[in-house]
C-alpha positions in Angstrom: 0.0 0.0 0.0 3.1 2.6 1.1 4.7 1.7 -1.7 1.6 2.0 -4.4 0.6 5.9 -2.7 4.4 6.9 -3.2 4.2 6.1 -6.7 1.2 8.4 -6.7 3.0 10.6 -5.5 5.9 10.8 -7.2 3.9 11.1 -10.4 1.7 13.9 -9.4 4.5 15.8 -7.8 7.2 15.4 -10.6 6.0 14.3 -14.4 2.4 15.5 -14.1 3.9 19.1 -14.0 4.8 18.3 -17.9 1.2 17.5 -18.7 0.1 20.9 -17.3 3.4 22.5 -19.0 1.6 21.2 -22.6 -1.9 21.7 -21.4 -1.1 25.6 -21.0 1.0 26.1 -23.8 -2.1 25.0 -26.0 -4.2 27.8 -24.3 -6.6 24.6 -23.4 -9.7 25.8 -21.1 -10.5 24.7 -18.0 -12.7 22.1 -19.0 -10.1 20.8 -21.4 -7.3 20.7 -19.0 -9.7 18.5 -16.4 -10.9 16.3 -18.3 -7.6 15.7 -19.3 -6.3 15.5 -15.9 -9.4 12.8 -15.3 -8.5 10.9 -18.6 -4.8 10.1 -17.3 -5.1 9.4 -13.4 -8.7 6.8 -14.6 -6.7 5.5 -17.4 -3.4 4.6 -15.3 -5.3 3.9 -12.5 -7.7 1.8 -14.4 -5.0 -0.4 -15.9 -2.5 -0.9 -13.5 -5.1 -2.0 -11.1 -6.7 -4.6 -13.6 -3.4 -5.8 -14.5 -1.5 -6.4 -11.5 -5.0 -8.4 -10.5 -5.2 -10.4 -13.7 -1.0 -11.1 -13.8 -0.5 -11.7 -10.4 2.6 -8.3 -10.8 3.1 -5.0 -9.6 2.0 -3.6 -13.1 2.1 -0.2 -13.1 1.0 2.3 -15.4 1.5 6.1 -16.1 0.9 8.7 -18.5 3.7 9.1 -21.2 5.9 11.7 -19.8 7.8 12.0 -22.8 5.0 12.2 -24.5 3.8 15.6 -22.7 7.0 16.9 -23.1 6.3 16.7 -26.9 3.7 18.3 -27.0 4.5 21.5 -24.9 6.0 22.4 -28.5 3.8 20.6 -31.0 -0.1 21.2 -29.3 -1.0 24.4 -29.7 -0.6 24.6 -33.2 -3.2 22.5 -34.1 -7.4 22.9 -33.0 -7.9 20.7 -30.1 -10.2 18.0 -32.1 -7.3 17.3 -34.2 -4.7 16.4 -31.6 -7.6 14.3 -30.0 -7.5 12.5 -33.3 -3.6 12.3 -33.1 -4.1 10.7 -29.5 -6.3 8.0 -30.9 -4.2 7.4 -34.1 -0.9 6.6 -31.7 -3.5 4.9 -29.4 -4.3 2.1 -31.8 -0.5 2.5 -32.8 0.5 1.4 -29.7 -2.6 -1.6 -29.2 -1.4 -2.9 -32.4 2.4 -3.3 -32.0 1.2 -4.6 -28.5 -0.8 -7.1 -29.5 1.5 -8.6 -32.5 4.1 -9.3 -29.7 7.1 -7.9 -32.3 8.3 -4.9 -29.6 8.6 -7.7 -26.9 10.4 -9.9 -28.5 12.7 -7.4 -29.6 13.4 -6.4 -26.2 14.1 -9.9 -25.2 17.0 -10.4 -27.1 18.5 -7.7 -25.3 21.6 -9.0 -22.6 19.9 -9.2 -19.6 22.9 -6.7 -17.9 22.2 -3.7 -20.7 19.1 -3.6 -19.6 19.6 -3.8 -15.9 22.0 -1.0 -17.0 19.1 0.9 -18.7 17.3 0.8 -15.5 20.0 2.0 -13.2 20.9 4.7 -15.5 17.0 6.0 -15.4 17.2 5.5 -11.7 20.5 7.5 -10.6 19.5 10.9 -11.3 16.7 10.3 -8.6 19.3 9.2 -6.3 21.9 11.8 -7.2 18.9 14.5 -6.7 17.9 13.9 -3.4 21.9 15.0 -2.3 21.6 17.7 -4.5 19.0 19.2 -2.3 20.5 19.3 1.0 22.3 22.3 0.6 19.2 23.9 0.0 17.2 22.3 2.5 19.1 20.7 4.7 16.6 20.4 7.4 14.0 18.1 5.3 16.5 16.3 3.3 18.2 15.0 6.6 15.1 14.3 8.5 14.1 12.0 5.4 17.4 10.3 5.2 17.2 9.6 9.1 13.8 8.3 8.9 14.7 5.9 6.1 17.8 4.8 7.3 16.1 4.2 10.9 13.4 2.3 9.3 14.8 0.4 7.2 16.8 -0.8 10.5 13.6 -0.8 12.5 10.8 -1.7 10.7 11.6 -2.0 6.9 8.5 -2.2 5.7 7.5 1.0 6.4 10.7 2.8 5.9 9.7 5.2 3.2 6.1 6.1 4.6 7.9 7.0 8.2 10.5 9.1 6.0 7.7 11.0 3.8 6.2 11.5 7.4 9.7 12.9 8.9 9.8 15.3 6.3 6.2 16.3 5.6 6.4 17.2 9.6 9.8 19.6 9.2 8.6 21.1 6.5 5.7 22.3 8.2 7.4 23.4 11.0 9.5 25.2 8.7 6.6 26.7 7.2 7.1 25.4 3.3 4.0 23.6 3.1 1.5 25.6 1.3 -1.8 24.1 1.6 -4.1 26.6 1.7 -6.0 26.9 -1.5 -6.3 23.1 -1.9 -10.0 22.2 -2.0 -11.5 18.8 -3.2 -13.8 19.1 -5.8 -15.3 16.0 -7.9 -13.9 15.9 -11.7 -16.3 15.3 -14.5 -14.5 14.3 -17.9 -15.6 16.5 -20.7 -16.0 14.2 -24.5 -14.2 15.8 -27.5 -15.0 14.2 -31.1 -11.6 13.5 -32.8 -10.9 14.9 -36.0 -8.7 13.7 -38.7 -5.7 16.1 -39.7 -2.7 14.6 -42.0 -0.1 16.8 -40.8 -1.1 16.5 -36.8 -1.0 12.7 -37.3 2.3 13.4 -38.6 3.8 15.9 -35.9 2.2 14.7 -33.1 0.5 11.1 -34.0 3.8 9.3 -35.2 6.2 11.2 -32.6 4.0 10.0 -30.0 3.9 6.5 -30.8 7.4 6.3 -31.3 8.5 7.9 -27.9 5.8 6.1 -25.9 7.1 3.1 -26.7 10.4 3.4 -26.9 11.0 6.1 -23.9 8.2 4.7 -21.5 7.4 1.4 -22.4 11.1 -0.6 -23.0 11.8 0.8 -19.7 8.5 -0.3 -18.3 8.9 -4.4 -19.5 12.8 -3.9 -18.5 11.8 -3.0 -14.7 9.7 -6.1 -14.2 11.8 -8.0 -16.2 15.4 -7.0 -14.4 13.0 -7.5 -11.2 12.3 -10.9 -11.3 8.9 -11.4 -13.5 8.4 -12.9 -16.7 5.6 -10.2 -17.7 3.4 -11.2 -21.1 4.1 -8.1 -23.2 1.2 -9.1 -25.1 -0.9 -8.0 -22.3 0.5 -5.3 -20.8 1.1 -3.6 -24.1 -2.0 -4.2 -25.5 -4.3 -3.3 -22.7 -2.7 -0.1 -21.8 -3.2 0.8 -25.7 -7.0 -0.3 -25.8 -7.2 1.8 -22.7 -5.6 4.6 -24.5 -8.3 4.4 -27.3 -11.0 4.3 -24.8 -9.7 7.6 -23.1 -8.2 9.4 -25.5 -11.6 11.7 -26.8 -11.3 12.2 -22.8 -7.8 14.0 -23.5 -6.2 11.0 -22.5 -2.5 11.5 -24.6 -1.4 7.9 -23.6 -1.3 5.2 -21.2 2.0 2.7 -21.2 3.8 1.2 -18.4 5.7 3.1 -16.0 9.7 2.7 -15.4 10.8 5.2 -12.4 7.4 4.7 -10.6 7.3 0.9 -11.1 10.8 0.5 -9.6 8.9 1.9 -6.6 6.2 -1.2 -6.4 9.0 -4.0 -7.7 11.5 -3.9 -5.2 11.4 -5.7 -1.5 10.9 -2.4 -0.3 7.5 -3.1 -1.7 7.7 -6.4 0.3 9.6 -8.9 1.0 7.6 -11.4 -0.2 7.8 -11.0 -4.5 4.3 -13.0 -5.0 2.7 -10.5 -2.9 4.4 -7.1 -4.0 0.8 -7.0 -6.8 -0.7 -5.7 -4.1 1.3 -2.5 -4.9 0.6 -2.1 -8.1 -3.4 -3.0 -6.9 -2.9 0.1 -4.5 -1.2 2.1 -7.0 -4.0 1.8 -9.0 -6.5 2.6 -6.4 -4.6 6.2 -5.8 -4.9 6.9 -8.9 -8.7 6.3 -9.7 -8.7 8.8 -6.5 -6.7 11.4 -8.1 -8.6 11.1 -11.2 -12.2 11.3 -9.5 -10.9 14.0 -6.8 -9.0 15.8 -10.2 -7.5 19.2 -9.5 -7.6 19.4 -5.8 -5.4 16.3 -5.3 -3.3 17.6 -8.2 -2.6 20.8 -6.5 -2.2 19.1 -2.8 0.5 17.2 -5.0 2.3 20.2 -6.4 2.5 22.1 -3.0 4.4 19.8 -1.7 8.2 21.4 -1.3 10.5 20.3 -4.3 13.4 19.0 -2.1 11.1 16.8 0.2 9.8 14.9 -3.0 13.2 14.8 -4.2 14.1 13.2 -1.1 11.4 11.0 -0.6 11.7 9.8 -4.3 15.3 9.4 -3.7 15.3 6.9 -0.7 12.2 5.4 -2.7 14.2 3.9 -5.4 17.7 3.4 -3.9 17.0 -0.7 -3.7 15.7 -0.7 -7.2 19.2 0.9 -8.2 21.1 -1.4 -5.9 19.6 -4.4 -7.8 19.8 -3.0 -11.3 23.6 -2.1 -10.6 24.2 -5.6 -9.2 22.8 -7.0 -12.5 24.6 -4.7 -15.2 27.9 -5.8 -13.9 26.6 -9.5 -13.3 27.8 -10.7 -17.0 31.6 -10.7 -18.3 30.4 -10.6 -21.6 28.1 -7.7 -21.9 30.0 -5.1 -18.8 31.4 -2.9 -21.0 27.9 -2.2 -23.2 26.2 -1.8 -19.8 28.8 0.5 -19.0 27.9 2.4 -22.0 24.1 2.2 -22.0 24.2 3.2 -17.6 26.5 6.7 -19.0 24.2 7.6 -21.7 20.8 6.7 -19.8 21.7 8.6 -17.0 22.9 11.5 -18.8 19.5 12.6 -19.3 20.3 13.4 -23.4 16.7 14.0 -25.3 17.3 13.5 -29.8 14.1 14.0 -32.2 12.1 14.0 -28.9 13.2 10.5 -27.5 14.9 10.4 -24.1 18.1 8.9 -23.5 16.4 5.4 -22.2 15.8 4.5 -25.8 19.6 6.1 -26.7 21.5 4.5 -23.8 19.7 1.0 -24.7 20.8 1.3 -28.3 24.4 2.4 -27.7 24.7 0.0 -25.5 23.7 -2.8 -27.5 25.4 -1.2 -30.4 28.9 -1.6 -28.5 27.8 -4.9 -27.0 27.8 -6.3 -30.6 30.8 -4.8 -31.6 32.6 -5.6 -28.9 31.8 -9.9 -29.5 32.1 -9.8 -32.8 35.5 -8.6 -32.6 36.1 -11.4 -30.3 34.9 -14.3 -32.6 37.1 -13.1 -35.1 39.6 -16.1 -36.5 42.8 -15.4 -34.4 45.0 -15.2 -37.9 42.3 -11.9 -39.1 43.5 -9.7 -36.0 46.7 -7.1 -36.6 49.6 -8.7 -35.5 50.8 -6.3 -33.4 47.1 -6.4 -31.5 48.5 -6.1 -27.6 46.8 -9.2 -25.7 44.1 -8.9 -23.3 46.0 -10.1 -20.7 48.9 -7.6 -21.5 46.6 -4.6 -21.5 45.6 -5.5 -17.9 41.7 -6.9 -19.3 40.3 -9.9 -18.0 39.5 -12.3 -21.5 36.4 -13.6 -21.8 36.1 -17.1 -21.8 33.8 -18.9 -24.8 33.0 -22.0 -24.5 
């Protein structure tokens, strides 16, 4: 349950600011923007509930991140009927590839370690942020490290809940929580009839797809995946992308699994036990139907929040998820130095042609991987003569049996 509300949270606090980023750089009304609002929280909440049930995982689900961030430059040049239409174009984009099974078994024959790698490097910024903001607030920052740190000796279970207490409590002594105009308020979604326009299924149809799947749901299949689960990416694809079609005249952008939250709700910080940890991604999903049906006074309880405590909660959140996905890039001889590769690029944050360095770091990564064995199944008498050995250079050789 702790685990599923922090995921909540992190979403509302952090990404969700991108949605409202795009949502006001369209000049959307009111109406627009919560329906919108009430499209992604049912649609995440919807799914990752039904799914963990049904699969028996800590599914979880999220609006495409990336896929705001796209359109904070693409939306407002189009009328608002013709991105819905874009929405439901990359919708059934998405429900299709899911459902043919072709994006999952391309993922498969990824090494196991650059994927771990993948993970870690989408998970160390988080970690590396939560530091960042102790100068700034030291008193928060501290009192959430202490709490976690205690807990997790104490009563591990509950480590992250006690250390999103800790804080919450200093930073209202300290006066940064600013609650005041936060009122609950029951959201009604608002139906817009999609239109078809060539060039917005172009600019912002096809670029969605494209960095929905690659920048939220590789990621997504990679967490449960380097986790432990063997997740059906029939399934998880495709029902997140018939759920998109159902809520996109809603507003609904896009619903795909999440990566940053999920490592949240796979981990033993979750619980101990990985049969039962489901019941995170069950609880997830129940936050978010809340968020969805309370709308825009949950949202902006959310946003108050300070920056450094949800930096610091989110931080401590995911600090076992990156401990296991380090642990597993470095696992395999054979693929380190690719991990290497995909953990530097992934984590650098790097965004080309609107997809985030995820997608990069995994293809780098791979990219060197393959280089790096076919050079060493090359016949002995094709290498340069004066090629230095691996064991003169000070490098471990890989044995291949």
């Amino acid at each position: 349950m702790v685990a599923g509300l922090v995921a909540v949270l992190v979403s509302f606090s952090g990404p969700f600011a991108v949605v409202l980023a795009a949502a006001s750089a369209a000049h959307l009304t009111p109406v627009q923007i919560t329906s919108w609002v009430w499209a992604v929280a049912i649609g995440s909440g919807l799914s990752g509930l039904v799914l963990s049930l049904v699969t028996r995982m800590p599914v979880i689900t999220a609006f495409s991140t990336p896929g705001a961030a796209l359109l904070v430059g693409s939306l407002g040049a189009y009328r608002y009927s013709d991105a819905v239409g874009a929405f439901l174009f990359a919708a059934a984009g998405m429900t299709i590839l899911g459902f043919s099974g072709l994006f999952g078994r391309i993922l498969a024959r990824v090494p196991r370690g650059i994927v771990a790698a993948m993970l870690a490097g989408i998970l160390l910024p988080f970690a590396l942020d939560a530091f960042r903001q102790l100068p700034g607030a030291p008193a928060v920052v501290l009192a959430v490290l202490a709490a976690y740190f205690l807990g997790r000796r104490l009563l591990p279970n509950y480590a992250v809940l006690l250390a999103l207490g800790a804080g919450s409590v200093t930073a209202a002594l300290r006066h940064e929580l600013h609650l005041g105009g936060v009122s609950l308020e029951l959201t009604l979604p608002h139906l817009t009839v999609p239109t078809l326009n060539w060039s917005a299924l172009v600019s912002i149809g096809l670029p969605l797809l494209i960095v929905t799947m690659a920048g939220q749901n590789a990621p997504g299949l990679a967490v449960l995946r380097v986790s432990g689960y063997h997740p059906d990416d029939r399934l998880l694809l495709g029902g997140t992308g018939i759920v998109s079609v159902l809520l996109a005249p809603f507003g609904s952008h896009g619903i795909n699994l999440a990566a940053i939250t999920a490592a949240i709700c796979t981990g033993e910080q979750a619980h101990p036990n990985p049969r039962l940890r489901y019941v995170a991604g069950v609880a997830c999903g129940f936050f978010y139907l809340v968020c969805g049906f309370l709308g825009t006074g949950l949202v902006g309880f959310f946003t108050a929040l300070p920056k450094p405590l949800v930096a610091a909660v989110c931080g401590v959140a995911l600090l076992g998820a990156l401990l296991s996905s380090l642990a597993g890039a470095l696992e395999d001889r054979t693929s380190r130095e690719g991990a290497l590769v995909t953990l530097a690029a992934t984590a650098s944050g790097m965004t080309v042609a609107h997809v985030g360095s995820a997608f990069w770091g995994l293809l780098a990564g791979v990219g060197v991987h393959l280089v790096l064995q076919w050079r060493q199944r090359l016949p002995r008498d094709a290498q340069p003569d004066d090629e230095t050995p691996d064991h003169e250079a000070g490098v471990d050789r890989v044995e291949h049996r």
